[in-house]
C-alpha positions in Angstrom: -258.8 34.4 73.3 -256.4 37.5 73.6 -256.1 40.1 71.0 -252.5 40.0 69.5 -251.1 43.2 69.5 -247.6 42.9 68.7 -248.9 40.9 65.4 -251.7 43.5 64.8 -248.8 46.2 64.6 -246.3 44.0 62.2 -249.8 43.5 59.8 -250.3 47.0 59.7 -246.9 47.8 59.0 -247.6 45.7 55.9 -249.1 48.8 54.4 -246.3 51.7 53.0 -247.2 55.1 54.2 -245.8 58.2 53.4 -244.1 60.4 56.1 -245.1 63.7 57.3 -243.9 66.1 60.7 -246.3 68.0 62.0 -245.8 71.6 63.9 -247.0 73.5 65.9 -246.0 76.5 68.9 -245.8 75.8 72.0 -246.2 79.5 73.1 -245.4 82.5 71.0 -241.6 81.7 70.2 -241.3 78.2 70.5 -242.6 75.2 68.2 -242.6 71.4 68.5 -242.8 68.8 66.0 -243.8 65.3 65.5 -243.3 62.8 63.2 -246.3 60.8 62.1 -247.2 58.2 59.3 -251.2 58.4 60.1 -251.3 62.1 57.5 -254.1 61.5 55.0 -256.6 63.3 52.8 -260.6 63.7 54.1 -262.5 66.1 52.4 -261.4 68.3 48.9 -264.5 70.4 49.8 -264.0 71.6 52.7 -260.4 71.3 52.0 -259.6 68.8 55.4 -256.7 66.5 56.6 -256.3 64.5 59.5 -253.5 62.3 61.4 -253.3 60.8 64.6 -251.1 61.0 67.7 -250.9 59.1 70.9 -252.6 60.9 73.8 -250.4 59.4 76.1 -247.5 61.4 74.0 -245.7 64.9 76.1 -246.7 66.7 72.7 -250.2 65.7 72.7 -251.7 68.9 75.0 -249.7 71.2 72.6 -251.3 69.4 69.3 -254.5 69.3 70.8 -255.0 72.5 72.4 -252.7 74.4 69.4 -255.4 76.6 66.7 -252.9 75.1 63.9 -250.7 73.1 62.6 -248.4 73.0 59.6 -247.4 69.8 57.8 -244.5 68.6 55.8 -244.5 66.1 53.8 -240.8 64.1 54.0 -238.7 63.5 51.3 -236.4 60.2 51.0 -233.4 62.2 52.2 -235.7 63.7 55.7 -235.0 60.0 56.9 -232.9 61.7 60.2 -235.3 64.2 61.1 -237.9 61.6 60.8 -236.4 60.0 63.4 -235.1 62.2 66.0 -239.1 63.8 66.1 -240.8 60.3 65.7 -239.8 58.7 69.2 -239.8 60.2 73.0 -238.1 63.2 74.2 -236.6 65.2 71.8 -239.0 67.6 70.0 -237.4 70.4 69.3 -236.8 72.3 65.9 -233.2 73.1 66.7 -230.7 72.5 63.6 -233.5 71.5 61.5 -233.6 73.5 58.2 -237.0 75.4 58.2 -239.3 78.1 56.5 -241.8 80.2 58.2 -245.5 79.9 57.4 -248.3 82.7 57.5 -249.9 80.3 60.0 -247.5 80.6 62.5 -246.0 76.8 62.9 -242.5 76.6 60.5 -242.4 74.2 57.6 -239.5 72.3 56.6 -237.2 74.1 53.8 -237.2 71.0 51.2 -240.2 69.6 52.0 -242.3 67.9 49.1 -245.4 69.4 50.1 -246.8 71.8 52.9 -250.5 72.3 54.2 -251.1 75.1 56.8 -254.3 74.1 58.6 -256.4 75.5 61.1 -257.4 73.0 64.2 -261.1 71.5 62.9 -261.4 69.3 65.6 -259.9 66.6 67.4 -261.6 63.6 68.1 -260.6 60.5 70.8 -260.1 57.2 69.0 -259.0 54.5 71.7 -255.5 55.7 72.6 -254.9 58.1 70.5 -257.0 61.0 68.8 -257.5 62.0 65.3 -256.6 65.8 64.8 -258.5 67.2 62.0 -257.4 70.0 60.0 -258.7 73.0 57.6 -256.4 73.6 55.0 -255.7 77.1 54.8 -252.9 77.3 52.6 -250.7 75.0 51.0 -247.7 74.4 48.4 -245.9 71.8 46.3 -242.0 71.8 45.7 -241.5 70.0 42.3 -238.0 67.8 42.2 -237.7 68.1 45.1 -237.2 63.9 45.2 -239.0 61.0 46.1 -240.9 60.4 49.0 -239.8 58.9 52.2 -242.3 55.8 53.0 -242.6 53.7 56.0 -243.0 49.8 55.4 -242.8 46.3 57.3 -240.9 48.9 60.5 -238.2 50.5 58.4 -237.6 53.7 56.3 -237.4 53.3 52.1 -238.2 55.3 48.9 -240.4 55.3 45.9 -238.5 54.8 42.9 -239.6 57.8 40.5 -239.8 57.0 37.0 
């Protein structure tokens, strides 16, 4: 019997996640960033976070190797940023509003959330690894919308009440 993969994806895409890009430098004047939907919580004490990314991916050596990363959680109206960082090739920060952080890695300006964290560890987990983070630092934008979520392979919103 042969694993299904195609159907494995479309069952896990039965499950909403939020949306989150992930920075970090590539040397000292130049930052990537990545979009992800694997970004959740781990530990409140320490304060950790982790998400995953393909190891076959040209940004994984700069995630991997980077001391930090900075994370921004998207709002509803990040849905074209989300995808010009989520497939190949472009990576770049270019024309995307942004804030710096005492980390290092920029946020972006209207994001719902940030978390600066410090590389904990990273860990292989079949083909891709889970990068886990110490929060260093970390803020909350109030109104600044509803989340962008991820469900069944296409972008939506929570309705806020």
């Amino acid at each position: 019997m042969t694993f299904d993969i195609r159907g494995f994806r479309g069952a896990l895409g039965c499950f909403p996640t939020g949306i989150a890009v992930m920075t970090a430098a590539t040397d000292e004047a130049s930052h990537i960033g990545i979009t992800v939907n694997s970004f959740t919580s781990v530990s409140l004490d320490p304060p950790l976070v982790l998400w995953c990314i393909d190891r076959r991916s040209r940004r994984y050596p700069f995630f991997a190797s980077a001391p930090g990363f900075t994370i921004s959680i998207l709002a509803a109206g990040h849905r074209a940023v989300s995808a010009r960082l989520a497939g190949p090739g472009e990576h770049s920060l270019d024309g995307i509003a942004l804030i710096p952080t005492a980390l290092g890695p920029p946020a972006l300006a209207d994001a719902l959330a940030i978390f600066e964290c410090a590389r904990e560890s990273v860990q292989d987990a079949g083909d891709h690894a889970i990068l886990i983070g110490r929060v260093l630092r970390f803020a909350q934008h109030d109104g600044a919308g509803a989340p962008l979520v991820y469900f069944q392979g296409k972008y939506g919103a929570l309705a806020q009440s």
